[in-house]
N, C-alpha and C positions, 0 to 999 in steps of 0.2 A: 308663693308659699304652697307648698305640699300638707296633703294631711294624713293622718294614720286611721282610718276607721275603724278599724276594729280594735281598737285602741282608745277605749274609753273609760279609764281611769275612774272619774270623781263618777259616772253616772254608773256606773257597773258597785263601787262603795256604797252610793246610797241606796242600791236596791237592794245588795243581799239582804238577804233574810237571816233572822238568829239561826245560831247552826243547832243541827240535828242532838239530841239527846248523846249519841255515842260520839258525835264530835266533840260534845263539851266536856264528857266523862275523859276523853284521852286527853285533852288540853289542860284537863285540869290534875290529872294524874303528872302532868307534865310539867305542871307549876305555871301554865298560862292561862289568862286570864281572854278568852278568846273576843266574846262579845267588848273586853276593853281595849282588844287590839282590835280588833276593826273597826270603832270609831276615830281610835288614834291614826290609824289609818285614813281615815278622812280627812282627820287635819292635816295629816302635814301633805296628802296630794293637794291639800286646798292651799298650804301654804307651798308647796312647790311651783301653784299656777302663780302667786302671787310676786313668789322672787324671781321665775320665769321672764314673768311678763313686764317686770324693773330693768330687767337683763337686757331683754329683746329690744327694748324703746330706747335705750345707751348705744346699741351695736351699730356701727357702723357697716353700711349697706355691700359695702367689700371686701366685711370680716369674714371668710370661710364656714366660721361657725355659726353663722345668723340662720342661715339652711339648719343645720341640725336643731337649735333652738326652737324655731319656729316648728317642726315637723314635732318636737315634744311636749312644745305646749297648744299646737291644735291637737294634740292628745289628748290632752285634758280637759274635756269635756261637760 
């Protein structure tokens, strides 16, 4: 298995920080809710690791795409 380092999805999510005053002014000018999209954004990289990793443990070891798989969900970190 290959992996993506710099490519760190869930631990890069939990660390931003709330955004900047003039990032929430335009998000919100814009009808988005930004600090509730990047929690949601959390979940579903958390539930991507989850169906990933249902996928991966099914795949048969000479399905082509078990490489790709695997390279996406050591991604997710």
């Amino acid at each position: 298995m290959t992996t993506v380092p710099s490519t760190t999805i869930i631990t890069n999510l939990k660390n931003a920080t709330a955004p900047t005053a003039n990032t929430l002014a335009d998000a919100t000018a814009a009808g988005l809710d930004m600090p509730g999209m990047l929690a949601l954004s959390l979940t579903k990289a958390y539930e991507l690791k989850v169906c990933l990793t249902l996928i991966v443990g099914k795949t048969d070891s000479a399905d082509p795409n078990l490489a790709t798989l695997d390279d996406v969900l050591a991604s997710l970190t």
